[in-house]
C-alpha positions in Angstrom: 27.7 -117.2 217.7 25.5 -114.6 215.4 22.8 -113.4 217.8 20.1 -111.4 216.8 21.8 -107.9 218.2 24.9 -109.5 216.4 23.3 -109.7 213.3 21.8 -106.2 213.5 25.1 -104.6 214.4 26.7 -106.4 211.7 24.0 -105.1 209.3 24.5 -101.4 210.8 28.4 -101.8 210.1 27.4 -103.0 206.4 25.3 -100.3 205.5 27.6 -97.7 207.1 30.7 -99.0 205.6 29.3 -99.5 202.5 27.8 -96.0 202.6 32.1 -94.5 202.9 33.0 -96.6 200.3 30.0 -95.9 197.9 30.9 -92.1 198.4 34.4 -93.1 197.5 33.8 -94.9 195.0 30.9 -93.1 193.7 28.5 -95.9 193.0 25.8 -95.3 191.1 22.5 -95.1 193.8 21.1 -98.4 192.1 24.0 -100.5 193.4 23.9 -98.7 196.4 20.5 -99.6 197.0 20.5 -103.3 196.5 23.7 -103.0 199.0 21.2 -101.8 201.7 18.6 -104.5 200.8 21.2 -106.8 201.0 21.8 -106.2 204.7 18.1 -105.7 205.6 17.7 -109.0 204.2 20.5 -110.1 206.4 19.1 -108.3 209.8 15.9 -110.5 208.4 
């Protein structure tokens, strides 16, 4: 049951979580990037 608000929550979670793990991790800002245009492209 993905609705719209769903999917844009979801795609809010990704980025943030993916943003603490990045600065964990210490990803370099390229990968981090195509994480975030991963989840627009999701919220799409």
């Amino acid at each position: 049951m993905a609705c719209p608000p769903c999917r844009a929550f979801l795609s809010a979670y990704l980025i943030i979580s993916s943003g603490f793990y990045a600065s964990i991790l210490r990803w370099d800002e390229a990968i981090f990037a195509q994480v975030i245009d991963f989840s627009l492209w999701i919220l799409v």
